[in-house]
N, C-alpha and C positions, 0 to 999 in steps of 0.2 A: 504494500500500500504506500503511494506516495506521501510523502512528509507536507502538510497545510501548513501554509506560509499566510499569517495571517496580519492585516494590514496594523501595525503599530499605531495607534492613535491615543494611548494612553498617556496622559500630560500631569499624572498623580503626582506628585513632589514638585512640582514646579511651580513656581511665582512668574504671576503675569503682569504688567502694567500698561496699562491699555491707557491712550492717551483721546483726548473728545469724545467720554464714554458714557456721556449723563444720556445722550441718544442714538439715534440713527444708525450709522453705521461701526460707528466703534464700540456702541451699544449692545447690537446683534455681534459683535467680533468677543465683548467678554463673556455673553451669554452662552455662548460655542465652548469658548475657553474653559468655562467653567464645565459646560457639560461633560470635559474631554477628564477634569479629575482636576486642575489646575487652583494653586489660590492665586484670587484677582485682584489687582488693585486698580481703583477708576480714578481715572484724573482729568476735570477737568472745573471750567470756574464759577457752574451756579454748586452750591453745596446741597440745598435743599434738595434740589435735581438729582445730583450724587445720589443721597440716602435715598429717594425714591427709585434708580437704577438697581442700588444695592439690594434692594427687598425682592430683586425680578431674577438674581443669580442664583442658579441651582449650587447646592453642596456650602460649606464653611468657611469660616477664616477669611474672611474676604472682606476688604477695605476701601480706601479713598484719601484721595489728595487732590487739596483744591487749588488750582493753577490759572492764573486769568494768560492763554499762551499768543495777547499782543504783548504782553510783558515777558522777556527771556529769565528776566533777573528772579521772577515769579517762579518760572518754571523752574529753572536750577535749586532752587532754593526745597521746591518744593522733593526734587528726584532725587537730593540730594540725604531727607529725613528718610526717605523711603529706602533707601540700600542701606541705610545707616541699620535701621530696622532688620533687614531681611534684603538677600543677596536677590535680583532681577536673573530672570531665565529668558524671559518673553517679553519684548517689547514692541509695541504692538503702535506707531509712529499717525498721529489722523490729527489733523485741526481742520475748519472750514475755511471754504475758499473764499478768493475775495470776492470783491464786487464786479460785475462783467462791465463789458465797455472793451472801445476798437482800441487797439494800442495805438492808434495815433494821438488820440485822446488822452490816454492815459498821463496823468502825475509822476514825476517823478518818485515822489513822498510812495506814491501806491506801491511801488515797486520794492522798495526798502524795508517798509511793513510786511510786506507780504514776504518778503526773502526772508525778515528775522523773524515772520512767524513760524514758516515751513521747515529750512533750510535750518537755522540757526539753532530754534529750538531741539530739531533730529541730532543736531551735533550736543548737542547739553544734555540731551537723553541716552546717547549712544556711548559718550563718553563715561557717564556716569553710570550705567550698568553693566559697562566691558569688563572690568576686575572679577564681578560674581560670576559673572560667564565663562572666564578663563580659567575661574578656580573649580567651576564645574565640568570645567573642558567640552562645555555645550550650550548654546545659545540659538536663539530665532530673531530676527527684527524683522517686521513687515512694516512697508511703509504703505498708505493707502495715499494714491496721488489720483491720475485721471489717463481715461486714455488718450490723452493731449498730447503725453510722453510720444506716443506711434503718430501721431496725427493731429495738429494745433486743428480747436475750433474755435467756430465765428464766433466774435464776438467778446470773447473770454480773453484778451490780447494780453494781461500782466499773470492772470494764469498758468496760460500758455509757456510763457516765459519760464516763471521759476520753476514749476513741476518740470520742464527739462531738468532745471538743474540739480533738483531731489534727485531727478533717476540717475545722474553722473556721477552722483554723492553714493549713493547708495550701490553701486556699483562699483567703485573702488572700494566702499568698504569693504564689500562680499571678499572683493582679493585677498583685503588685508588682514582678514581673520578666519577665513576658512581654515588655516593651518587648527587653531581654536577648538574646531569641531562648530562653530560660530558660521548659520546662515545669515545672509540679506535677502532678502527679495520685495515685489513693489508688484501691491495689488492695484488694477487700473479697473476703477467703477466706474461704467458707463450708465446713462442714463438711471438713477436710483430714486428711488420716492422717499425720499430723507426730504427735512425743513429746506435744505441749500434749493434743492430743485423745484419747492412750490413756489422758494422765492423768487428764483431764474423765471417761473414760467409767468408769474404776476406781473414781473416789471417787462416781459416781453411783453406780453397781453396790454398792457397800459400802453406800452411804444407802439404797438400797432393796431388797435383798438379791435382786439379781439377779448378774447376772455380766456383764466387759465388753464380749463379744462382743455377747451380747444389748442391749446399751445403744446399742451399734456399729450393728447392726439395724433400733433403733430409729428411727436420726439418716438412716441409708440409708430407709427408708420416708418420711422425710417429703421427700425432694428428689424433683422430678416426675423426675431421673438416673436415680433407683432404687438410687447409688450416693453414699457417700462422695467425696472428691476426692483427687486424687493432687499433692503437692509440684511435680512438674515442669510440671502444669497451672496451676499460678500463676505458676510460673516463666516459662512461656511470655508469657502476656498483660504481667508486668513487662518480659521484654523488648523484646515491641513496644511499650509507651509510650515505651520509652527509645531505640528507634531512630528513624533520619530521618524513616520514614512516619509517626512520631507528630506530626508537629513541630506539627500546626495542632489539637492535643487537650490542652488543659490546664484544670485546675480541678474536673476529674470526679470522682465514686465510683465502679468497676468492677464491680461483685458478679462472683465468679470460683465459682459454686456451685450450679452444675446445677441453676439456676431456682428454688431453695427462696425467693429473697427475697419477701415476698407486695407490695410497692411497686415500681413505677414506678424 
């Protein structure tokens, strides 16, 4: 009889820190985590929201850190009590995006913000839970960016921008710590019914005096789905990067979005 090779997805002993986890998508990304056996911790800057996230996670021990991440100095401060605490396995990288508009348009200021929210903060979180990582000779970071990385869209121009520069980041680290037993990889959610995309489709609706349903509609016809995506569908895919069966997958972009991406 052949020997079953059964898929590893057990995440028991390990500490997660899920970052923009009061909803949405990093929401559905702890509630995976948890189901997998993991303790979680949520981070991010309404608190009340927190503890109400906190009451939705299956299994124990499972916590929060309140981080407002326009602020770096916040977050550090914040990543920093949490490994002081208990050593980081899983780090799980998500804030919202910015505000859309053409990059021709775009502020300087917009672009600086949004870099030291994405970009900067990843580095303050990566840094500070790389020592529990390497003392465990195992680690996961998923970064949840957009599939803008394969394919800038309309509209989204400072976006567009710095999610490039997530995936370039996040892509040398994968180099620089595989040796670790230490993945990276970068989930790209396409069209998702999270807050970010009622609010995308409201302020298109208003710019062109439709309404947001019908804009909603719009974004469901062009996925070959036929549908929008659902939060717990991203959640899903970050948590198998982050368990054992992931362990020989790092340095990728995922598209997690019913085929809409038109690249490879």
């Amino acid at each position: 009889m052949k020997e079953l090779h059964v898929l590893p997805l057990d995440l028991s002993g390990k500490h997660a820190l899920v970052c923009g986890a009061s909803q949405g998508i990093g929401l559905a990304a702890a509630q995976q985590l948890a189901g997998l056996g993991a303790r979680v911790t949520l981070m991010a800057r309404n608190a009340d929201r927190l503890q109400q996230a906190l009451a939705t996670l299956p299994g124990e021990g499972h916590g929060a850190a309140v981080a407002d991440f326009q602020h770096p100095d916040q977050v550090k401060r914040a990543v920093e009590a949490v490994v002081e605490a208990n050593d980081v396995h899983i780090l799980v990288n998500n804030s919202g995006g910015p505000a859309g508009g053409p990059i021709t348009e775009a502020a300087e200021e917009a672009f600086l913000a949004t870099f030291k929210q994405h970009l900067i903060n990843n580095q303050i979180l990566a840094q500070a839970v790389l020592p529990g990582m390497k003392r465990a000779q195992w680690g996961r970071i998923v970064n949840v960016i957009s599939t803008s990385v394969k394919a800038p869209l309309v509209g989204l121009g400072v976006s567009n921008t710095v999610r490039g520069a997530v995936a370039n980041w996040a892509k040398t680290w994968a180099n620089e710590v595989a040796s670790e037993g230490i993945t990276v990889n970068n989930v790209l959610p396409g069209a998702t019914l999270t807050a970010r995309l009622t609010t995308l489709a409201a302020a298109k609706a208003e710019a062109t005096g439709s309404t947001p349903e019908d804009v909603l509609a719009g974004m469901a016809a062009k996925v070959p789905a036929g549908r929008v995506g659902r939060p717990e569908e991203v959640g899903h895919a970050i948590a198998f990067l982050c368990s054992p069966a992931a362990g020989y997958i790092s340095g990728i972009n995922l598209p997690v979005d019913g085929g809409r991406t038109p690249s490879l």
